[in-house]
SEKE-76271 format. One record per atom (N, C-alpha, C): x, y, z. Coordinates in steps of 0.2 Angstrom, whole numbers, plus 5000, padded with zeros to 4 digits. Layout:
# residues N
XYZ ...
END
This chain:
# residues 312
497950824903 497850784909 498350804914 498250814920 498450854925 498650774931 498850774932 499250704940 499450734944 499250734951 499750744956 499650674960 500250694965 500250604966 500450654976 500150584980 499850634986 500050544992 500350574996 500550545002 500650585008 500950535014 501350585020 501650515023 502050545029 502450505031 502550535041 502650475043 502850525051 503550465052 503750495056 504450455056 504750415053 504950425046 505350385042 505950345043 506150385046 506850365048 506850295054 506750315061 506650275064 506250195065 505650195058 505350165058 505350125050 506050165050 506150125042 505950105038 505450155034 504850185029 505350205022 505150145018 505450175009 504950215007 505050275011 504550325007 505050375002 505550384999 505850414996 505950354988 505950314991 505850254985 505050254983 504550254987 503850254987 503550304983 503850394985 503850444979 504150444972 504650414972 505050404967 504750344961 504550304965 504150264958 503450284956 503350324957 502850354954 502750434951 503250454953 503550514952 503550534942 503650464939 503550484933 503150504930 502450474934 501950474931 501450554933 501750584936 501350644941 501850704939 501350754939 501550844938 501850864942 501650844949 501650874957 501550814960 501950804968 501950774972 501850784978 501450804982 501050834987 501350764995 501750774998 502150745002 501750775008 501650755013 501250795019 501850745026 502250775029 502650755038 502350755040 501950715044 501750735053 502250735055 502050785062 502550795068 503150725068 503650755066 504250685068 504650695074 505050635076 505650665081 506250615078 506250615072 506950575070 507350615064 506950665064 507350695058 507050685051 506550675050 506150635044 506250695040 505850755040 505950825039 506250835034 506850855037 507550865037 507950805029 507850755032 507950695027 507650695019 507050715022 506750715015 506750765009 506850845014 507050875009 507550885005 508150845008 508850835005 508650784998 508350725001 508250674995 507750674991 507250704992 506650724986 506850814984 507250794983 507850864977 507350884971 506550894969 506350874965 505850944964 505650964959 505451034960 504751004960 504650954958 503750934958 503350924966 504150904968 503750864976 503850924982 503150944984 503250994990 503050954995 503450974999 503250935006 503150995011 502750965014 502251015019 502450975027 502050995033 502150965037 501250965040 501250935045 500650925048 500650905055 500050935060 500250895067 499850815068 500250805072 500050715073 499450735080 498950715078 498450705085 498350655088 498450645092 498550585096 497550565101 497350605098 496750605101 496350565096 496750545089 496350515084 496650445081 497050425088 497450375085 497250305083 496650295088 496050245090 495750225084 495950165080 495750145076 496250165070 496550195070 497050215064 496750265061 496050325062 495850365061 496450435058 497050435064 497550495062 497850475055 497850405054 498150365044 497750415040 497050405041 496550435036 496650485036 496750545041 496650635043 497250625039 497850595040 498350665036 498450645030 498250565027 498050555018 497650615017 497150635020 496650685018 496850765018 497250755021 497750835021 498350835016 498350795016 498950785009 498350785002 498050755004 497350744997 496850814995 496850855001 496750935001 497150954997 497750974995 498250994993 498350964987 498150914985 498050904977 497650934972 497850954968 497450984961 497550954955 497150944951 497250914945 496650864943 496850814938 496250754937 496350714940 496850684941 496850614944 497450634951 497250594955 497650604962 498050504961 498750524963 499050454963 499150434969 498850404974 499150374982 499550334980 500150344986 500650294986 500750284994 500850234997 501050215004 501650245005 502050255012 502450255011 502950185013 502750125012 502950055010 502750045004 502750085000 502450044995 502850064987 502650044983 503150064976 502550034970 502750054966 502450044957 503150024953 503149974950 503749954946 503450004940 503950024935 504050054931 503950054925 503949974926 503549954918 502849954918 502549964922 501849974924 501550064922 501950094922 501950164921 501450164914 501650154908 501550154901 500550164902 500450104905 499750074904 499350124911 499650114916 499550174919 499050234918 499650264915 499350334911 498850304903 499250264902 498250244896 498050244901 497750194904 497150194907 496950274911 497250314914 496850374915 496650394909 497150404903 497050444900 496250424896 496250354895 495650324891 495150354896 495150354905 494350354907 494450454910 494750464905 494850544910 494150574909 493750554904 493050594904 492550564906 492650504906 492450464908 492050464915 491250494917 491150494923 490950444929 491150384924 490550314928 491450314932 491850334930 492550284932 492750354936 492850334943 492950374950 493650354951 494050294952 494750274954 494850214949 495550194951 495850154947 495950094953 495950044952 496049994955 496549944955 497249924957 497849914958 497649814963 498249764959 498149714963 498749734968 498949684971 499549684975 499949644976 500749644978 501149594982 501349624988 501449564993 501349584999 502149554998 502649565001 503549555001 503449545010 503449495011 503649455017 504249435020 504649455026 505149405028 505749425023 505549465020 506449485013 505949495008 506349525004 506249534995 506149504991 506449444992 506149364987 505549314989 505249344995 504649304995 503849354994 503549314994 502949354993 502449314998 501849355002 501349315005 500749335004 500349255001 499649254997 499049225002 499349215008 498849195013 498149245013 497749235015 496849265014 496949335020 497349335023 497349385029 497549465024 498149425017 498149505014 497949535009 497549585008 497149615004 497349624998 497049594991 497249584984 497149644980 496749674984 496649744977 496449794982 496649854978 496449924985 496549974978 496150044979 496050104976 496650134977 497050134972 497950194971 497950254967 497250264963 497050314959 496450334960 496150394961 495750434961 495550494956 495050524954 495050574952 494750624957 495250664956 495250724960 494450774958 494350794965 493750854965 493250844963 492950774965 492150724965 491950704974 492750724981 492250724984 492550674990 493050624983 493250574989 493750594994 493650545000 494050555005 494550495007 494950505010 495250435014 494750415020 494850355016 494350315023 494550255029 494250255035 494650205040 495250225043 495650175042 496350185043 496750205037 496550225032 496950255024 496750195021 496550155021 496750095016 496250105008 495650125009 495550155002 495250225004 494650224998 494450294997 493750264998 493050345002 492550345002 492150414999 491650424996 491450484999 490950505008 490950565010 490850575015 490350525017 489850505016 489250475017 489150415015 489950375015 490150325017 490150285008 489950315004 489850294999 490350254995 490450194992 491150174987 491150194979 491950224978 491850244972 491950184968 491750194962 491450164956 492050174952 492550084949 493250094951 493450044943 493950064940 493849994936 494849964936 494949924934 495849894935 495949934934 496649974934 497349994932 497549944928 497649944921 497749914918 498349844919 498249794922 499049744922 499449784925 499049814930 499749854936 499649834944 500149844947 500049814952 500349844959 500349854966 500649884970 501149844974 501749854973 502349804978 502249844986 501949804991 502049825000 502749805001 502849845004 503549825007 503449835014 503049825017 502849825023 503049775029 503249725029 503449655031 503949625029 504449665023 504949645021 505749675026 505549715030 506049735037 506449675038 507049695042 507449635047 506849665052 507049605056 506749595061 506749655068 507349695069 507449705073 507149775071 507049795064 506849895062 506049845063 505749795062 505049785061 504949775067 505149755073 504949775081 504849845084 505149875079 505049955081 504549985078 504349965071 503649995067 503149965070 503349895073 502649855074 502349885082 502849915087 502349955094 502150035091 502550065085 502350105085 501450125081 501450065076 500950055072 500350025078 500649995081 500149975084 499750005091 500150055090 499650115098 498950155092 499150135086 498650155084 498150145083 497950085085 497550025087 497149995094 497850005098 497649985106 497850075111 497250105114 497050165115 497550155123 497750105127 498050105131 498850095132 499350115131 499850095130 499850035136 499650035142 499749995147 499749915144 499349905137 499149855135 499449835129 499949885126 500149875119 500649805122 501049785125 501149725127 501049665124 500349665127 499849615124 499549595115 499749655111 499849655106 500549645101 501249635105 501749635102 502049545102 502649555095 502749505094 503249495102 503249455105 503849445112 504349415111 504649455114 505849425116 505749355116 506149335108 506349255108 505949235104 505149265100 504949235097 505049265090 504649225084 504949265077 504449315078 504649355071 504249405068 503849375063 504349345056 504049305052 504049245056 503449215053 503149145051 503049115046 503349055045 503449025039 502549015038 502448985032 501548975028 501848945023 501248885023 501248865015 500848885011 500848975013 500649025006 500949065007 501749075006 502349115006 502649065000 502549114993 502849104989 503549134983 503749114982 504449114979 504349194974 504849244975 504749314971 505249314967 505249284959 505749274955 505949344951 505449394950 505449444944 505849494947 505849564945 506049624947 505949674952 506249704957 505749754959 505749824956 505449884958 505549954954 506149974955 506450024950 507150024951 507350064957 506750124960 506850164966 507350094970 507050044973 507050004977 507749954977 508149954972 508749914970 509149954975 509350014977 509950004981 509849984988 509049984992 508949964998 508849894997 508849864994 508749794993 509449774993 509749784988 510649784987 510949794994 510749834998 511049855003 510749785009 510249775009 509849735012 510149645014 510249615007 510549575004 510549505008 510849455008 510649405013 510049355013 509949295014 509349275013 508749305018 508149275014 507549295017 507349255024 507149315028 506949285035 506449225039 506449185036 505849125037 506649065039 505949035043 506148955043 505548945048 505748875051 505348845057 504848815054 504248775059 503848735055 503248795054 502748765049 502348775046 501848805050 501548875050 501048855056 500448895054 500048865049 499448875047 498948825050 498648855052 497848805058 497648755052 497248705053 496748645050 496248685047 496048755050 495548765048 495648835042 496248835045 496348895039 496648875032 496848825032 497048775026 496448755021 496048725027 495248715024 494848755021 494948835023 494648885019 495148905013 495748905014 495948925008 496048905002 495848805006 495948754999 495248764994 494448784999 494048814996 494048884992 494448914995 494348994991 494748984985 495248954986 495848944979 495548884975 495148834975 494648814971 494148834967 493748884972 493348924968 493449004965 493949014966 494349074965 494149124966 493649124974 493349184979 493849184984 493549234989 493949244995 493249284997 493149235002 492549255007 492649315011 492149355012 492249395016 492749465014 493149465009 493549485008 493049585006 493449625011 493249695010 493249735005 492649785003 493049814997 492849874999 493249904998 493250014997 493050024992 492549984986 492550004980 491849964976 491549994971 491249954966 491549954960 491749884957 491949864951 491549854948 491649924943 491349934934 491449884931 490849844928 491149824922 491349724924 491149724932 491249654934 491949624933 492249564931 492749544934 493449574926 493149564922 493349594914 493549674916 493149714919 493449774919 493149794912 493249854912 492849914906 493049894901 492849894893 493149884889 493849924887 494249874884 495049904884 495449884889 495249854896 495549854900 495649794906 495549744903 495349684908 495849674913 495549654918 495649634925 496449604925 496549574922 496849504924 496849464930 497249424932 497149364938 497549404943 496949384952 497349404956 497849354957 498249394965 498749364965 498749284968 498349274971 498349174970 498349144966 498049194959 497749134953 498449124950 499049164948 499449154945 500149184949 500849154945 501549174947 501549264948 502149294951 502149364948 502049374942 502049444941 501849464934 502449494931 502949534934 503549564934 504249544935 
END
């Protein structure tokens, strides 16, 4: 069984991307790492080849098109170029906010290794923590998406779809997916001080709004917060992946919340129904789950992440 494990990154530096922690926790589980730059202006480059010192991980570079910014399309093109460049059975996506703890590694590779012949099983399907406002909190509100495709089997066809956030074939098709066995993906997305998250947040967001005249209109504004406190921000007592200990270490300090609550009537309302019935309305998927909520035999599902505390 062959693994490459496939990402890109464009300005890491300035936008304060753990993507050398992102490669690194998953790096045990892969042959090759297939890293793809878009064009940077911070030295990202530069940076990464000194710290991913690693004979598995090639880094390549790629141009940024700005002609495809419009909807997040340019996320998907250069996952797909980093994804071109893998070879093997299974291809590993990692964000570059994003990490796999370590203990999760083990069952991981079971689980490829159990469905590698396996042709009904196209990807592997990963729950999540979203890391809010600092390191010790996590946020379960309906806005953040509880499961998304981090494994694929390589040369069946898929592509990155949308903005990146999962996988399709060209014809819009969803791959046919089953857990990752009690594994799970840490975002480190919103875990910034506030002052490196106002810089990702205009840069992330031209990606979206095709007028910079208007990005404005889209930013959080001087004097208000970043985070917002919820009463679905809950307490992150376990561990994180070890890539991540010294930027956390280094990080240090309480977590950035306070002020009052400020979740709508109506959104309370809906999430008192979907955590009773243990749906989420509406809720997108990039994928079809073999095997129903149990997963394939050998490898059940477990509870997302509103049913239960972390798991780590």
């Amino acid at each position: 069984m062959r693994v490459c494990g496939f990402s890109f990154v464009r300005n890491a530096l300035v936008n304060d991307y753990p993507v050398v922690e992102a490669v690194r926790s998953v790096l045990p589980l892969c042959d090759e790492f297939q890293l793809v730059v878009a064009d940077s202006t911070d030295g990202t480059l530069d940076y990464l080849e000194g710290e991913l010192d690693d004979p598995r991980v090639l880094i390549t570079t790629a141009p940024w098109d700005e002609s495809l910014r419009t909807g997040g399309r340019i996320l998907a093109r250069l996952t797909n170029v980093a994804l071109e460049r893998a070879e093997g059975d299974w291809g590993v996506y990692i964000q570059a906010d994003e990490a796999i703890h370590e203990r999760y590694h083990p069952a991981i590779r079971s689980c490829m290794e159990h469905y590698l012949e396996d042709d009904r099983v196209q990807g592997l399907l990963f729950r999540f923590r979203h890391f809010y406002g600092g390191y010790r909190t996590i946020h379960t509100g309906r806005k953040w998406y509880r499961r998304e495709v981090r494994v694929i089997h390589l040369g069946i066809g898929l592509r990155s779809w949308g903005d990146a956030m999962g996988f399709r074939f060209p014809d819009g098709g969803k791959p046919g997916v089953v857990w990752a066995a009690d594994a799970e993906v840490f975002h480190y997305g919103w875990a910034r001080t506030e002052e490196t998250f106002r810089v990702k947040q205009k840069s992330f967001t031209r990606l979206y709004v095709p007028d910079d005249s208007e990005l404005g209109d889209h930013l959080t504004q001087p004097g208000e917060p970043v985070y917002r406190n919820s009463r679905y921000i809950v307490p992150f007592t376990g561990t994180h992946p070890a890539p991540m200990l010294p930027r956390i270490a280094v990080a240090g300090g309480p977590d950035r919340l306070g002020g009052p609550l400020t979740d709508s009537p109506g959104r309370r309302l809906l999430e008192w129904v979907e955590r009773r019935l243990r749906v989420r309305f509406g809720e997108p998927r990039n994928f079809r789950l073999l095997g129903g909520k149990r997963g394939l035999p050998g490898y059940p599902a477990g509870p997302l992440p509103f049913d239960s505390p972390p798991t780590v």
